[in-house]
KELUMRO-616018 format. One record per residue: residue in one letter; residue number from 1; x negated, y negated, z negated of N, C-alpha, C, O in turn. Coordinates in pm, whole numbers, plus 50000, padded with zeros to 5 digits. Example, Ala and Ser with C-alpha at 12.3 -4.5 7.8 and 13.67 -1.06 7.14 Angstrom:
+------+------+-------+-------+-------+-------+-------+-------+-------+-------+-------+-------+-------+-------+
: tido : loro :   n.X :   n.Y :   n.Z :  ca.X :  ca.Y :  ca.Z :   c.X :   c.Y :   c.Z :   o.X :   o.Y :   o.Z :
+------+------+-------+-------+-------+-------+-------+-------+-------+-------+-------+-------+-------+-------+
:    a :    1 : 48681 : 50569 : 49220 : 48770 : 50450 : 49220 : 48680 : 50330 : 49220 : 48576 : 50332 : 49154 :
:    s :    2 : 48715 : 50225 : 49292 : 48633 : 50106 : 49286 : 48710 : 49997 : 49213 : 48659 : 49886 : 49196 :
+------+------+-------+-------+-------+-------+-------+-------+-------+-------+-------+-------+-------+-------+
% end
This chain:
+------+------+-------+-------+-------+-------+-------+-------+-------+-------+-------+-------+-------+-------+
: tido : loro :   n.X :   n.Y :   n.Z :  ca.X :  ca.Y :  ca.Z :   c.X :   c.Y :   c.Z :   o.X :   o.Y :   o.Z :
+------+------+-------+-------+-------+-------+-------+-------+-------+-------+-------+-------+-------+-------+
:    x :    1 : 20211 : 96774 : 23489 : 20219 : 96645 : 23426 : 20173 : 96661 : 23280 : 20198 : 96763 : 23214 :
:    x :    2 : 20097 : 96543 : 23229 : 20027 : 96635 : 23085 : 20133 : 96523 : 22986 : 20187 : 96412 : 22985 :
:    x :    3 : 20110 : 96669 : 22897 : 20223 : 96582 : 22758 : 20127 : 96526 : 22649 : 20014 : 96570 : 22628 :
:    x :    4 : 20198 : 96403 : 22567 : 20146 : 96328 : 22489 : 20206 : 96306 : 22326 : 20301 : 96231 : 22306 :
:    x :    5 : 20178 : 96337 : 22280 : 20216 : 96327 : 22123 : 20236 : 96200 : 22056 : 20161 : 96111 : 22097 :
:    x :    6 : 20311 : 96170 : 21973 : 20352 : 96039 : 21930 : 20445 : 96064 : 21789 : 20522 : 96154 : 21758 :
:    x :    7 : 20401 : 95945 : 21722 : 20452 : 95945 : 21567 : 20525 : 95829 : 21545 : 20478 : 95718 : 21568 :
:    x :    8 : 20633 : 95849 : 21505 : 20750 : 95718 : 21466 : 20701 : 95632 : 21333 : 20684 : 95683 : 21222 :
:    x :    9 : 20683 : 95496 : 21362 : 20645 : 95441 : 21256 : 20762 : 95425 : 21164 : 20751 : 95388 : 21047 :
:    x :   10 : 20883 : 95458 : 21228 : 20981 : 95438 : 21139 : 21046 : 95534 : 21046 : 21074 : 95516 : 20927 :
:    x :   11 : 21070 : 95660 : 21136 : 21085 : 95771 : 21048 : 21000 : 95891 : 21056 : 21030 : 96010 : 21051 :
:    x :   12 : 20874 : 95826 : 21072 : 20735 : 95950 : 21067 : 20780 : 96065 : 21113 : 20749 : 96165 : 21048 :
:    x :   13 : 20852 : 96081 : 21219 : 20851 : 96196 : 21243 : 20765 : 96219 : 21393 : 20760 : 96118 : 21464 :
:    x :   14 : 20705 : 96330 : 21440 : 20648 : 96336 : 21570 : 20711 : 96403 : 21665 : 20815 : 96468 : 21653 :
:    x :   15 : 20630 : 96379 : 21785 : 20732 : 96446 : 21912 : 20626 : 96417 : 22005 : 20519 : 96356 : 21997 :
:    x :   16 : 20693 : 96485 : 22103 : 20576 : 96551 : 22242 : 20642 : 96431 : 22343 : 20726 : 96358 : 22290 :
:    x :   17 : 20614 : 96411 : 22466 : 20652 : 96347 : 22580 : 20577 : 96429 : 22678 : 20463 : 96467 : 22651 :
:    x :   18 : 20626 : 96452 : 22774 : 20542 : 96510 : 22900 : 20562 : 96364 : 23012 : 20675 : 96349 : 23057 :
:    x :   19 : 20475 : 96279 : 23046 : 20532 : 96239 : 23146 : 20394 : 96140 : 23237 : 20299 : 96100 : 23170 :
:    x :   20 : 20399 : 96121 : 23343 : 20298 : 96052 : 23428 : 20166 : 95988 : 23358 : 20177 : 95925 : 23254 :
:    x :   21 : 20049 : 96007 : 23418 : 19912 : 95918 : 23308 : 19983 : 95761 : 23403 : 19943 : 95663 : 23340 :
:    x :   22 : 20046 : 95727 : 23491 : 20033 : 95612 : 23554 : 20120 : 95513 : 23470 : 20107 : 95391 : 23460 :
:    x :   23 : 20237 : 95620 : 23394 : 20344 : 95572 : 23311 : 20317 : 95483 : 23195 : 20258 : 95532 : 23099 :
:    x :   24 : 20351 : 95369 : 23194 : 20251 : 95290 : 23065 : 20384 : 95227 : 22990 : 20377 : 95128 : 22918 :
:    x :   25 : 20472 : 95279 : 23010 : 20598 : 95177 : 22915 : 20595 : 95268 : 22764 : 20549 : 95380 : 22743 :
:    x :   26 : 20665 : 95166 : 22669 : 20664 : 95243 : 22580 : 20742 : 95383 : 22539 : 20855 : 95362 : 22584 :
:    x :   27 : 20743 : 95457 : 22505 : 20855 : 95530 : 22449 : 20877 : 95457 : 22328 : 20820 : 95367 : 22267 :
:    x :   28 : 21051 : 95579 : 22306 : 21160 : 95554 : 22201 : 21105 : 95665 : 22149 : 21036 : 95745 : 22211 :
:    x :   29 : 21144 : 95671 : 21998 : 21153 : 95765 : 21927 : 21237 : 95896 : 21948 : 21356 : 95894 : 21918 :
:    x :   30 : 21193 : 95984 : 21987 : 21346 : 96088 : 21995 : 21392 : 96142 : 21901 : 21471 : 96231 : 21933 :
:    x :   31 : 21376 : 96125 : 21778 : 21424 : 96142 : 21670 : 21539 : 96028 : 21625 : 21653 : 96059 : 21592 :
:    x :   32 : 21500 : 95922 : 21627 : 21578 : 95788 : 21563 : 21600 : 95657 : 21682 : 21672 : 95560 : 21661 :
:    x :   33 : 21517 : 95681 : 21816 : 21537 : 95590 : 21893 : 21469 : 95487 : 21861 : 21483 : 95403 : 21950 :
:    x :   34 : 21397 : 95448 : 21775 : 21271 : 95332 : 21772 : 21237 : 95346 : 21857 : 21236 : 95447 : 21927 :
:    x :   35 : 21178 : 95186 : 21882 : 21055 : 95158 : 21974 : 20918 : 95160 : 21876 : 20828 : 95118 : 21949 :
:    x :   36 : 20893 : 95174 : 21814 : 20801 : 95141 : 21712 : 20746 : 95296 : 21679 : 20759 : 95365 : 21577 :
:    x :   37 : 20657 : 95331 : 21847 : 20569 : 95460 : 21798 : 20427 : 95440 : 21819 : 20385 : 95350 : 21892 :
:    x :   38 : 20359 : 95513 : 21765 : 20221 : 95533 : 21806 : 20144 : 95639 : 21898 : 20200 : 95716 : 21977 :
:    x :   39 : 20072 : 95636 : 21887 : 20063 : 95824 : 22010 : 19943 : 95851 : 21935 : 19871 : 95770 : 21876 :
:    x :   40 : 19934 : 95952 : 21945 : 19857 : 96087 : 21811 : 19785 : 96113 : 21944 : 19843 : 96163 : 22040 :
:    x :   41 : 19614 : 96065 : 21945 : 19532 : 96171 : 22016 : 19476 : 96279 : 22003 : 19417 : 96300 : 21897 :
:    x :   42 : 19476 : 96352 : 22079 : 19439 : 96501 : 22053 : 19359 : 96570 : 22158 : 19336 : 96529 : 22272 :
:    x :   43 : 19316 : 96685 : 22098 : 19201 : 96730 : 22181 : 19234 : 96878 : 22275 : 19262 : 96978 : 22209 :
:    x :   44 : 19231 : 96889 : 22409 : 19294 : 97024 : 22449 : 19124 : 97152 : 22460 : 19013 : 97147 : 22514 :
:    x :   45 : 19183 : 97226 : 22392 : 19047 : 97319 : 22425 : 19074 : 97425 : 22526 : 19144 : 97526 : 22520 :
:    x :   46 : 19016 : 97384 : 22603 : 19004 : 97528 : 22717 : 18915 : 97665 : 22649 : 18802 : 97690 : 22607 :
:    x :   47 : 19052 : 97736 : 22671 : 18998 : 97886 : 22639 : 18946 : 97983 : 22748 : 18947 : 98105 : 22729 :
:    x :   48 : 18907 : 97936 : 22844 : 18891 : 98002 : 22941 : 18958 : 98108 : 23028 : 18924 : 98157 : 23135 :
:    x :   49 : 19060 : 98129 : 22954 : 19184 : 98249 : 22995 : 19269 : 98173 : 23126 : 19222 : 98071 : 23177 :
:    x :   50 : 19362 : 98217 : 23160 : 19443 : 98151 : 23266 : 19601 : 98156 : 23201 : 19703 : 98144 : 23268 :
:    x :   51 : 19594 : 98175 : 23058 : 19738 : 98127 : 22999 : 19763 : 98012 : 23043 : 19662 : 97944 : 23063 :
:    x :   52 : 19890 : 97952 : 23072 : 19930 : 97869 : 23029 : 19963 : 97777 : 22952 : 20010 : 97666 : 22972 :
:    x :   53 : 19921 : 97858 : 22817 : 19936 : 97771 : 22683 : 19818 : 97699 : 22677 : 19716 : 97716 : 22744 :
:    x :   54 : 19840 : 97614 : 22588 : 19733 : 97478 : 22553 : 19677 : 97468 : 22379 : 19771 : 97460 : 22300 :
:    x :   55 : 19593 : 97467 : 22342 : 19515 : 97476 : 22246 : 19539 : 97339 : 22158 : 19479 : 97265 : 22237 :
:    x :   56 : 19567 : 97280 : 22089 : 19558 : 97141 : 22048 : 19506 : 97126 : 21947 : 19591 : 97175 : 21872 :
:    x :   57 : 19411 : 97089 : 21871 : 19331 : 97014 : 21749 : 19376 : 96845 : 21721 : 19324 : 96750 : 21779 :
:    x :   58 : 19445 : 96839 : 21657 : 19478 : 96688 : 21597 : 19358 : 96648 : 21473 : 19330 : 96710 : 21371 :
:    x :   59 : 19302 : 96522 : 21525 : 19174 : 96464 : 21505 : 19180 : 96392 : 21353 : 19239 : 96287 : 21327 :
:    x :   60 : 19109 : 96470 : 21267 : 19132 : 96453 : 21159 : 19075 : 96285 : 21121 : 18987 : 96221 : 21178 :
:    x :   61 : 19151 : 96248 : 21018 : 19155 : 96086 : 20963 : 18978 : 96137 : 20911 : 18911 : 96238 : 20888 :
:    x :   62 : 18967 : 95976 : 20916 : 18801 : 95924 : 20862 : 18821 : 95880 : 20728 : 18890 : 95786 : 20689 :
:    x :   63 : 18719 : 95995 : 20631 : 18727 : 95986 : 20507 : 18738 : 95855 : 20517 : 18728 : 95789 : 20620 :
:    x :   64 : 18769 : 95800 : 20352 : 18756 : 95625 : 20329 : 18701 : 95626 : 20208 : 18751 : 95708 : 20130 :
:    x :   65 : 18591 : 95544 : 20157 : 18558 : 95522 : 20088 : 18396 : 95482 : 20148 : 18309 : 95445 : 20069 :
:    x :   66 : 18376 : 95493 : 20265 : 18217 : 95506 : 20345 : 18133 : 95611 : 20303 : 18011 : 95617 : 20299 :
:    x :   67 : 18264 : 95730 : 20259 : 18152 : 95849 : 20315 : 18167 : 95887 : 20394 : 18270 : 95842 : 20444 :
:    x :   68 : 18105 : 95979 : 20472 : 18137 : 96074 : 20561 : 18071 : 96244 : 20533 : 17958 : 96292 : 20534 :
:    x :   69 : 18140 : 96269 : 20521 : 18124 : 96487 : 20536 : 18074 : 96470 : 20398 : 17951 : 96471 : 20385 :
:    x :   70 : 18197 : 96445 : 20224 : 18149 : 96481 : 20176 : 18058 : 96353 : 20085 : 18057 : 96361 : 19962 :
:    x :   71 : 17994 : 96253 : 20145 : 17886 : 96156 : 20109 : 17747 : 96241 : 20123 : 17658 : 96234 : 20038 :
:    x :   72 : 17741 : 96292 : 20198 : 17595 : 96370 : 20239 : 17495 : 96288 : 20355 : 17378 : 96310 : 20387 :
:    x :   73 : 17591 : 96187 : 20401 : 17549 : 96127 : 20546 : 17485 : 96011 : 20493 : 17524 : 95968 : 20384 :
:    x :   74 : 17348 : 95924 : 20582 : 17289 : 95828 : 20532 : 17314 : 95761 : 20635 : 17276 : 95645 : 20644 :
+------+------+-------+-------+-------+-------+-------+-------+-------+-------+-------+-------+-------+-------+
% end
């Protein structure tokens, strides 16, 4: 069952969920019990090994200001 990451808008804190892709209700916060989360996408990289462990890269925010990488981009 694959787990999903999520951030409390209320007391910013994050937390994992493992539970069904069919599952569409919201979660609570497990920190404070809000309903008021978001879910943090993330990226799994296969290492080609047969660990069990999982690789995760959390997808960095988009500069602001309309640059991108820096202001090098046209």
């Amino acid at each position: 069952m694959p787990s999903y990451d999520y951030r409390c808008q209320s007391c910013r804190e994050t937390f994992e969920i493992e539970r069904s892709m069919k599952d569409d209700t919201q979660p609570a916060c497990a920190h404070c019990g809000s309903g008021e989360v978001s879910r943090i996408f993330t990226v799994n990289i296969a290492t080609g090994s047969k660990s069990s462990a999982k690789d995760k890269v959390k997808a960095a925010p988009k500069p602001s200001g309309g640059h991108c990488c820096g202001g090098g981009c046209h």
